[in-house]
N, CA, C and O atoms as CSV, one atom per row, in Angstrom:
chain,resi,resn,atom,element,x,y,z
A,1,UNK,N,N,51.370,195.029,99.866
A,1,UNK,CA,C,51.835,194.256,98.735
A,1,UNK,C,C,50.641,193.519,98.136
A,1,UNK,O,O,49.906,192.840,98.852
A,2,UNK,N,N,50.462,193.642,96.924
A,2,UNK,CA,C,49.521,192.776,96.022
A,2,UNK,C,C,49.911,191.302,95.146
A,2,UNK,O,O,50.808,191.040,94.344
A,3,UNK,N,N,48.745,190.477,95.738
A,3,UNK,CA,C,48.974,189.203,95.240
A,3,UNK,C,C,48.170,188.773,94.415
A,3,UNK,O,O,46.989,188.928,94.724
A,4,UNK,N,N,48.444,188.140,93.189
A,4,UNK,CA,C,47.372,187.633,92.099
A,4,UNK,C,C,47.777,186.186,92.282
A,4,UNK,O,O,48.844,185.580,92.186
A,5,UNK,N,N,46.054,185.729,92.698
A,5,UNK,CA,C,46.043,183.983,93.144
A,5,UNK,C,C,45.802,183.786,91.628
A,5,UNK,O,O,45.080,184.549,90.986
A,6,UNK,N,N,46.362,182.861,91.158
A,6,UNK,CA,C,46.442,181.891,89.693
A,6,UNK,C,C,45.376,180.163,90.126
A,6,UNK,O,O,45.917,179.464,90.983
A,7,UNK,N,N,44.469,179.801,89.736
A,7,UNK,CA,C,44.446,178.590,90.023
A,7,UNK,C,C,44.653,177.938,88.967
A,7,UNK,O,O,43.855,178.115,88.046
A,8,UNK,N,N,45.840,176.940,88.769
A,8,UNK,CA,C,45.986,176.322,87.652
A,8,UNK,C,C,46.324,174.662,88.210
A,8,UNK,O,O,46.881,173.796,87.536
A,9,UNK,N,N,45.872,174.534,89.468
A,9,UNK,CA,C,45.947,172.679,89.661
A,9,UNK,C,C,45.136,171.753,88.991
A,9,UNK,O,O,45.429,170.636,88.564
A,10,UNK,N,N,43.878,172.480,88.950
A,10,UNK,CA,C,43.063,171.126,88.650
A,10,UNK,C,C,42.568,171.757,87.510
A,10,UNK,O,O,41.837,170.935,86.956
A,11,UNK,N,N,42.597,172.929,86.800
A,11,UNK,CA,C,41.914,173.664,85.535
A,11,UNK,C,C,42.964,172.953,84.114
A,11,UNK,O,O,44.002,172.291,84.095
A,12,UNK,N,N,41.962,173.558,82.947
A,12,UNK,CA,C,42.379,173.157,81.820
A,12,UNK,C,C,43.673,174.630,81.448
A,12,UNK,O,O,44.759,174.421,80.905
A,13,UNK,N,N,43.275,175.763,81.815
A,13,UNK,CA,C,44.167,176.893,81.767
A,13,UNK,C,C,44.125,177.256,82.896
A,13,UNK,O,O,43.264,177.089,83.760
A,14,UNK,N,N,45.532,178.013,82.914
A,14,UNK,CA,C,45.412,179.512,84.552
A,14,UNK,C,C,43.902,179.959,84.407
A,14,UNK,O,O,43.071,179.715,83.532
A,15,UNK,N,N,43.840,180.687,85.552
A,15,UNK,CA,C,42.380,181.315,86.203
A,15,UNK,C,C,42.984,181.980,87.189
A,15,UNK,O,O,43.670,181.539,88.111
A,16,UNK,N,N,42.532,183.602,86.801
A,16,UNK,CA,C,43.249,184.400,87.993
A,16,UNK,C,C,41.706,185.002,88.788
A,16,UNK,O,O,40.768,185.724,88.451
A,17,UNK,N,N,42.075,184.294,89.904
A,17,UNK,CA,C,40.530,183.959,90.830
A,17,UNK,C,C,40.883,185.211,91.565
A,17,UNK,O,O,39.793,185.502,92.056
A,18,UNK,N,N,41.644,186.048,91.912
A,18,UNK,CA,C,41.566,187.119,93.004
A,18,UNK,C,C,43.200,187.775,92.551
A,18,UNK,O,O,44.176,187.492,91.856
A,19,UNK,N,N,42.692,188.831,93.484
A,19,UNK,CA,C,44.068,189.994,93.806
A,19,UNK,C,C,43.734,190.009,95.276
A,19,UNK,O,O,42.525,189.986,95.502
A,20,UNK,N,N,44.601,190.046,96.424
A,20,UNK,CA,C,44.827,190.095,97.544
A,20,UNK,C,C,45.777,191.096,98.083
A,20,UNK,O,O,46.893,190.705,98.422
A,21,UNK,N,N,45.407,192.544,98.217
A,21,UNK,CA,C,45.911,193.322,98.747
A,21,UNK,C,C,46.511,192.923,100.691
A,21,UNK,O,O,45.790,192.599,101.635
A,22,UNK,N,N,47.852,193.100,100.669
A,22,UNK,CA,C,48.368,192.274,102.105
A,22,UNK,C,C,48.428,193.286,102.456
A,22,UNK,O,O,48.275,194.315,101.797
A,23,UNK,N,N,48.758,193.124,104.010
A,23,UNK,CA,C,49.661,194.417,104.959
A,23,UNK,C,C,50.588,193.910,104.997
A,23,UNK,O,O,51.220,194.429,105.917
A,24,UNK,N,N,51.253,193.013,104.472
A,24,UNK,CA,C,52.699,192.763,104.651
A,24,UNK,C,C,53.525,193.396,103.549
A,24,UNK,O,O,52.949,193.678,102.499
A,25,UNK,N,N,55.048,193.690,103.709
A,25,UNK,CA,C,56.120,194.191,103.002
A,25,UNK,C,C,56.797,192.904,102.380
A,25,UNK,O,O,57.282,192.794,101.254
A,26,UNK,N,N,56.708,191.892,103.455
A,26,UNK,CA,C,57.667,190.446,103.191
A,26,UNK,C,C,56.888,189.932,102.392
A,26,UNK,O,O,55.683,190.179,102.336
A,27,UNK,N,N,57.532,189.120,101.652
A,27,UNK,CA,C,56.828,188.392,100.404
A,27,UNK,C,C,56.159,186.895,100.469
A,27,UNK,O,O,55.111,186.414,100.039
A,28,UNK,N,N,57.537,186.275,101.390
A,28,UNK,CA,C,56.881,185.145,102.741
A,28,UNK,C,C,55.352,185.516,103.058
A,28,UNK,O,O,54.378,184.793,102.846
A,29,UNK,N,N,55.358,186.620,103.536
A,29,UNK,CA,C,54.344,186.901,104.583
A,29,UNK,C,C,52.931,187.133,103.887
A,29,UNK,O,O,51.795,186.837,104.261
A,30,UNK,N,N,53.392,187.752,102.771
A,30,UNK,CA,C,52.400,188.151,101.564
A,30,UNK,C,C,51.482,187.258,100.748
A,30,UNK,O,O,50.388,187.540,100.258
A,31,UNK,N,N,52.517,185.524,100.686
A,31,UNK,CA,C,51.732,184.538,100.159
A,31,UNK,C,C,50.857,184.203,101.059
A,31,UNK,O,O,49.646,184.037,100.913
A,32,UNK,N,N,51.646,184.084,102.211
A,32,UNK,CA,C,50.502,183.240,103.553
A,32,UNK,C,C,49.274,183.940,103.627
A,32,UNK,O,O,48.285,183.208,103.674
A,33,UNK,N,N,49.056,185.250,103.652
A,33,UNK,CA,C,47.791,186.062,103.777
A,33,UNK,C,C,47.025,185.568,102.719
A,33,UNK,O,O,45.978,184.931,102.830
A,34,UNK,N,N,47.781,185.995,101.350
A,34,UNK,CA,C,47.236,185.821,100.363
A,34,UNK,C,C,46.495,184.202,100.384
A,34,UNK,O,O,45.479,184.143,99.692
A,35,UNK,N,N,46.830,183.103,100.984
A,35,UNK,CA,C,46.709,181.834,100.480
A,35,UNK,C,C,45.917,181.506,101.478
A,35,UNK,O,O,45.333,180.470,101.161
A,36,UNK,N,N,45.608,181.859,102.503
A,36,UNK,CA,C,44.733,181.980,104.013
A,36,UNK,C,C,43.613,182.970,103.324
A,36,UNK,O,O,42.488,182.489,103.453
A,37,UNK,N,N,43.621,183.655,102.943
A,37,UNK,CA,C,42.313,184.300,102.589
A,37,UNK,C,C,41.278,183.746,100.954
A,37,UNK,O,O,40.171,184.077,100.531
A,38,UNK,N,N,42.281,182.849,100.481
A,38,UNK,CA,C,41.556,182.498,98.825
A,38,UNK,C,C,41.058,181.036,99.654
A,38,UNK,O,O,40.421,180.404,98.811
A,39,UNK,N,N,41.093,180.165,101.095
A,39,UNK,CA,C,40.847,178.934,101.112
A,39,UNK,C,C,39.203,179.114,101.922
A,39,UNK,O,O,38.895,180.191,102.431
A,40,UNK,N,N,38.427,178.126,101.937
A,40,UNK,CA,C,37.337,178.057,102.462
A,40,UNK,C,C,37.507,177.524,103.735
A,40,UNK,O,O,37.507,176.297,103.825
A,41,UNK,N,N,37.665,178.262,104.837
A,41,UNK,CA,C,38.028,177.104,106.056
A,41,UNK,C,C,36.926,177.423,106.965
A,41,UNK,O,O,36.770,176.453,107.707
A,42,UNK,N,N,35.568,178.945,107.402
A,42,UNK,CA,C,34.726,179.038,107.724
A,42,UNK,C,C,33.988,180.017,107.088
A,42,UNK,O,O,33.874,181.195,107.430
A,43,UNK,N,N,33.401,179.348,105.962
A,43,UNK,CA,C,32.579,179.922,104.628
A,43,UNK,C,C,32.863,179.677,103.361
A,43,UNK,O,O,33.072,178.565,102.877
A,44,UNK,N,N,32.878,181.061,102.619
A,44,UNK,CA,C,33.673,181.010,101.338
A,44,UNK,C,C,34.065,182.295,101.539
A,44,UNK,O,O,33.623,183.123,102.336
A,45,UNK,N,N,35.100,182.398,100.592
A,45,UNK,CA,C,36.007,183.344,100.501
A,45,UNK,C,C,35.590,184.497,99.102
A,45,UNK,O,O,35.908,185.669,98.904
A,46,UNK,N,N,34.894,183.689,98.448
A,46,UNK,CA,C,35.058,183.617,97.011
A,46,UNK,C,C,33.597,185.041,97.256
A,46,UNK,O,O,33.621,186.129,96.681
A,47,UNK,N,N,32.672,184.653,98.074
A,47,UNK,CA,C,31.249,185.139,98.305
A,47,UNK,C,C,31.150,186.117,98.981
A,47,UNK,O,O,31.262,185.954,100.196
A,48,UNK,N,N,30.978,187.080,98.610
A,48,UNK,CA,C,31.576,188.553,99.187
A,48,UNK,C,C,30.295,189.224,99.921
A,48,UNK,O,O,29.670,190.242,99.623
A,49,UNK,N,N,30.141,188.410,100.861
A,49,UNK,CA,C,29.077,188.341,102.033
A,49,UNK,C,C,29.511,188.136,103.272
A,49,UNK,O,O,30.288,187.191,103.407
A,50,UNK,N,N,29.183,188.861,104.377
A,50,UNK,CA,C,29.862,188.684,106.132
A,50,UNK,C,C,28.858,187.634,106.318
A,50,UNK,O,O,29.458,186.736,106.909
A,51,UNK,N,N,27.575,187.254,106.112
A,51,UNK,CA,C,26.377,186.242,106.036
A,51,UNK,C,C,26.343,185.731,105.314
A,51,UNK,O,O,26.635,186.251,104.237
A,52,UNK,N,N,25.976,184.392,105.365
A,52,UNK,CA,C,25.694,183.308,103.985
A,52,UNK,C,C,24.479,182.664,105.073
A,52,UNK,O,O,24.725,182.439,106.258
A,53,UNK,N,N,23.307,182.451,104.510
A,53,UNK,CA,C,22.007,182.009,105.198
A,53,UNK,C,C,21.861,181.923,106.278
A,53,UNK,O,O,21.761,180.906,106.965
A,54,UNK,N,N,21.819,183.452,106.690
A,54,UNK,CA,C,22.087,183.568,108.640
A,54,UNK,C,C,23.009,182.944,108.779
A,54,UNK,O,O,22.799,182.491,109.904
A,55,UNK,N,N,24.341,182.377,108.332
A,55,UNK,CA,C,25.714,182.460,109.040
A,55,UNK,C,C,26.779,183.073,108.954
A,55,UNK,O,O,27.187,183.219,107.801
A,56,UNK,N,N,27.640,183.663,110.088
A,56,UNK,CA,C,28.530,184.650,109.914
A,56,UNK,C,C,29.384,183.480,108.857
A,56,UNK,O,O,29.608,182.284,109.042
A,57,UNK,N,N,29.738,184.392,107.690
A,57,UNK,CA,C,30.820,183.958,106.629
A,57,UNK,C,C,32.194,184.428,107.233
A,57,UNK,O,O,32.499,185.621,107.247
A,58,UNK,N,N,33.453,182.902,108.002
A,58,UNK,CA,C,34.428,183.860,108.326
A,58,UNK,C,C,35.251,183.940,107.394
A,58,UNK,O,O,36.273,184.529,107.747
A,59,UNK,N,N,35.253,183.580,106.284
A,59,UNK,CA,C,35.955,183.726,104.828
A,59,UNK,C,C,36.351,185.048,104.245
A,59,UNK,O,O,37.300,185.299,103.501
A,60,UNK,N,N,35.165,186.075,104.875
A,60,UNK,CA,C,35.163,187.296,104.351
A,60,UNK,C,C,36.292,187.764,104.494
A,60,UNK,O,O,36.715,187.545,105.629
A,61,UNK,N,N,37.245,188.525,103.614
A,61,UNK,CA,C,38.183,189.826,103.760
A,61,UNK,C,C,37.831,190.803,102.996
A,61,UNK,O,O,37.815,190.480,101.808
A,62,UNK,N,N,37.578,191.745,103.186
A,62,UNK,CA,C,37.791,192.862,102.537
A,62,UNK,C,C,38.806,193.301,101.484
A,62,UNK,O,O,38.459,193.848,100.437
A,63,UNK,N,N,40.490,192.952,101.910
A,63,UNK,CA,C,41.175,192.453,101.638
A,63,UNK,C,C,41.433,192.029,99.893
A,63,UNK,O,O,42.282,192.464,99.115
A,64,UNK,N,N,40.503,191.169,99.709
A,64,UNK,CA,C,39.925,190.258,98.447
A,64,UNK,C,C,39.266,190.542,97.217
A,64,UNK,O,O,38.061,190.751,97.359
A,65,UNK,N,N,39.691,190.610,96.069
A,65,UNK,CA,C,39.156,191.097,95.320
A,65,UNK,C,C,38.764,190.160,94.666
A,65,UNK,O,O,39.757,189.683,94.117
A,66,UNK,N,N,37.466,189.348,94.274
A,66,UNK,CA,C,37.522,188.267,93.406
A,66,UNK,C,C,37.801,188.681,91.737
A,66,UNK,O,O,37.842,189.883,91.474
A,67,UNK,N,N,37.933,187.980,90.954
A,67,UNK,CA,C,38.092,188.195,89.848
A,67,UNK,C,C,37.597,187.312,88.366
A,67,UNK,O,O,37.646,187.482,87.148
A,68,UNK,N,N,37.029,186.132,89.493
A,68,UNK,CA,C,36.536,184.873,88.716
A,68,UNK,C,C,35.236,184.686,88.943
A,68,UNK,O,O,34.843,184.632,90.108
A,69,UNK,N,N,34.075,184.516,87.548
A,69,UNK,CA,C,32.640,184.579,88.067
A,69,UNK,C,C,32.417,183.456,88.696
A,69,UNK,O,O,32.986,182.444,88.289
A,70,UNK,N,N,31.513,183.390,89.859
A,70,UNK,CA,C,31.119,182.492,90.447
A,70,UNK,C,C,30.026,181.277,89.794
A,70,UNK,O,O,29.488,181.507,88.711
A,71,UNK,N,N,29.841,180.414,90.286
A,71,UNK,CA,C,28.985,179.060,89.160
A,71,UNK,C,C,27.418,179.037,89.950
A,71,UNK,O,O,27.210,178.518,91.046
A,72,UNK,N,N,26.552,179.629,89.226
A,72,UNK,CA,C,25.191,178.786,89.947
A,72,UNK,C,C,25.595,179.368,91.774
A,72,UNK,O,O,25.444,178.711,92.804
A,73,UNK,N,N,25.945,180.301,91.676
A,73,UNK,CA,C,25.930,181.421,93.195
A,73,UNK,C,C,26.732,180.572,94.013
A,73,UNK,O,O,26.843,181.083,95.127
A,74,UNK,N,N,27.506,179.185,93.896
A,74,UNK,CA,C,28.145,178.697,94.697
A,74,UNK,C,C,30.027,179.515,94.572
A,74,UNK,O,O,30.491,179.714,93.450
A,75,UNK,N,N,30.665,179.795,95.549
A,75,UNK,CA,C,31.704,180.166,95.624
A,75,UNK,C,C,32.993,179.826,94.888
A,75,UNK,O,O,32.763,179.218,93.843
A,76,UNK,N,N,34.093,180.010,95.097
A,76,UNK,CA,C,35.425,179.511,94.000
A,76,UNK,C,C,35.705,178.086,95.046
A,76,UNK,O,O,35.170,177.693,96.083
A,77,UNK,N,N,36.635,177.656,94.328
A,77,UNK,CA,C,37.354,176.169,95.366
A,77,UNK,C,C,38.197,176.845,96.039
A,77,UNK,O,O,38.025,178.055,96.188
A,78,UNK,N,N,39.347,176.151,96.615
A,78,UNK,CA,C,39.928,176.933,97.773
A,78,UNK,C,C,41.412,176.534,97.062
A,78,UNK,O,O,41.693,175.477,96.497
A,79,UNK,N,N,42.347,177.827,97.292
A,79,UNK,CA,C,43.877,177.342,96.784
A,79,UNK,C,C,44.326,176.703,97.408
A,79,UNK,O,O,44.318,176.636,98.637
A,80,UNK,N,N,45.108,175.739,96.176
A,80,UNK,CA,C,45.198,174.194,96.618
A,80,UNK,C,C,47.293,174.762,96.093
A,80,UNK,O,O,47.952,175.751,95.773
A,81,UNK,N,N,47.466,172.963,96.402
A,81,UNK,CA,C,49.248,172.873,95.776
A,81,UNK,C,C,49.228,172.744,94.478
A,81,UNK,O,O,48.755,171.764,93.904
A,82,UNK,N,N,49.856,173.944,93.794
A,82,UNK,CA,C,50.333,173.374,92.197
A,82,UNK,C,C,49.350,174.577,91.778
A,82,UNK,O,O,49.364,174.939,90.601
A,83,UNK,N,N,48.276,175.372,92.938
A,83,UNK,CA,C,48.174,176.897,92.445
A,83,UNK,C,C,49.325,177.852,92.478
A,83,UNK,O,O,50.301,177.745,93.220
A,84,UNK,N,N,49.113,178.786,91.609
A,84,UNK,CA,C,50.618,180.026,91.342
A,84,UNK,C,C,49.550,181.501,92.179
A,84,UNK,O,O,48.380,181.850,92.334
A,85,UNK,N,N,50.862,181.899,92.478
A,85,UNK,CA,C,50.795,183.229,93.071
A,85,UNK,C,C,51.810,184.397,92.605
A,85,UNK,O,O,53.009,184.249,92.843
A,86,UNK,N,N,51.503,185.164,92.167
A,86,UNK,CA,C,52.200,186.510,91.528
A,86,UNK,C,C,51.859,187.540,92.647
A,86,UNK,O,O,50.877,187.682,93.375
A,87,UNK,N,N,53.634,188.542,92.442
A,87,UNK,CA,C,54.019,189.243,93.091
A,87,UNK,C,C,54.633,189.835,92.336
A,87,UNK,O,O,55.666,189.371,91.853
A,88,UNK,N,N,54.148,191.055,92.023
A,88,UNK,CA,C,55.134,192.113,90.719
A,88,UNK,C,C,55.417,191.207,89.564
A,88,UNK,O,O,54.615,190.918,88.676
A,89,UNK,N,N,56.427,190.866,89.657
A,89,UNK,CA,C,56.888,189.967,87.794
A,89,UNK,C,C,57.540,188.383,88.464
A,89,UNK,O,O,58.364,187.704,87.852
A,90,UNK,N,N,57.054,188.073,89.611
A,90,UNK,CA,C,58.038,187.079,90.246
A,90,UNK,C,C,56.728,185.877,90.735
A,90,UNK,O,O,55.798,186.123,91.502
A,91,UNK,N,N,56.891,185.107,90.322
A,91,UNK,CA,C,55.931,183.850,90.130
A,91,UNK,C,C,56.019,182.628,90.797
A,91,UNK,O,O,56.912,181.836,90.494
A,92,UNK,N,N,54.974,182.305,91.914
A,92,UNK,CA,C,55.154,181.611,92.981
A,92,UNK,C,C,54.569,180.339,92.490
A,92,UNK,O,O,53.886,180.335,91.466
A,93,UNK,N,N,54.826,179.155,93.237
A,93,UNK,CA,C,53.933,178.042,93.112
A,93,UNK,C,C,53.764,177.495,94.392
A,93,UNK,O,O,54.785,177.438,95.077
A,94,UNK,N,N,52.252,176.895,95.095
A,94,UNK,CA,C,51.852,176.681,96.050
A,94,UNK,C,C,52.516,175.338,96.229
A,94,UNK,O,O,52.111,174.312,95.681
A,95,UNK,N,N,53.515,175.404,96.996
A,95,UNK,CA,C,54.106,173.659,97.113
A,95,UNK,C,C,53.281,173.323,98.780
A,95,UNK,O,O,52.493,174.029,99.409
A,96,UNK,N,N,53.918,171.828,99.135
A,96,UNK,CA,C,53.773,171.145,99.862
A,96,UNK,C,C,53.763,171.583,101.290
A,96,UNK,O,O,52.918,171.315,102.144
A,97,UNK,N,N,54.404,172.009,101.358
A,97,UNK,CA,C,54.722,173.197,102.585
A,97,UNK,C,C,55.468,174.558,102.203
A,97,UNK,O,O,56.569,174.467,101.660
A,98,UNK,N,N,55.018,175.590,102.414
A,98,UNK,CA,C,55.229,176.777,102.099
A,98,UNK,C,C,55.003,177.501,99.936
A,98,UNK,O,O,53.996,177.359,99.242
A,99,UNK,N,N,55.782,177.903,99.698
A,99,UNK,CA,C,55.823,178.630,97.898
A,99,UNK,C,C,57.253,178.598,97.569
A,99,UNK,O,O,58.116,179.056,98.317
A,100,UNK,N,N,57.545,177.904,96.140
A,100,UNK,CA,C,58.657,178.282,95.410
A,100,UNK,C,C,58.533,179.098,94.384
A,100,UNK,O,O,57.615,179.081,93.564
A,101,UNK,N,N,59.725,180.041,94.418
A,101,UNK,CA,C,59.534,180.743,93.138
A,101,UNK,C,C,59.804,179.710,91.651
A,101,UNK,O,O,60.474,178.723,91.350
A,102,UNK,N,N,59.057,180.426,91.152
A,102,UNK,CA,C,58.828,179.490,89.348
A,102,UNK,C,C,59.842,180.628,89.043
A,102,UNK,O,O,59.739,181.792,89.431
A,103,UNK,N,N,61.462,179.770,87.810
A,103,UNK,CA,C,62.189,180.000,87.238
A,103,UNK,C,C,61.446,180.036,85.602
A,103,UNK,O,O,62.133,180.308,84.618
């Protein structure tokens, strides 16, 4: 299943920063990958490098397609709450704990 990360929390417009090809079928399951692989938690995600200055980048997925140019070689920010996530025609928003679908 394919996910298009939206970052629209802290931007002036949407910004579709990646596509995230999942192994999941569930759609649950599909954001979490998707939203675990767009965050910086050991590296960047954004920097499509297994190394970043002799350090293993664990950010890397393969997985990841970025889609947003990077600034001055530094990486994207990491999806935050009040980013959207698309799934076919059905439109997520990163809440507080877990995603609601946007009506």
């Amino acid at each position: 299943m394919k996910v298009a990360v939206i970052h629209t929390a802290f931007e002036d417009a949407p910004n579709t920063v990646a596509f995230v090809e999942t192994p999941f079928a569930v759609v649950e399951e599909a954001l979490e990958y998707a939203y675990r692989w767009t965050n910086n938690v050991m590296g960047s995600w954004s920097i499509k490098e297994k190394v970043i200055n002799g350090e293993d980048n664990g950010d890397y997925n393969k997985d990841v397609t970025v889609m947003a140019p990077l600034t001055d070689g530094y990486g994207l920010r990491s999806t935050s709450v009040g980013d959207h996530m698309l799934v076919g025609n059905t439109k997520y928003i990163v809440a507080s704990f877990g995603f609601e679908e946007l009506v």
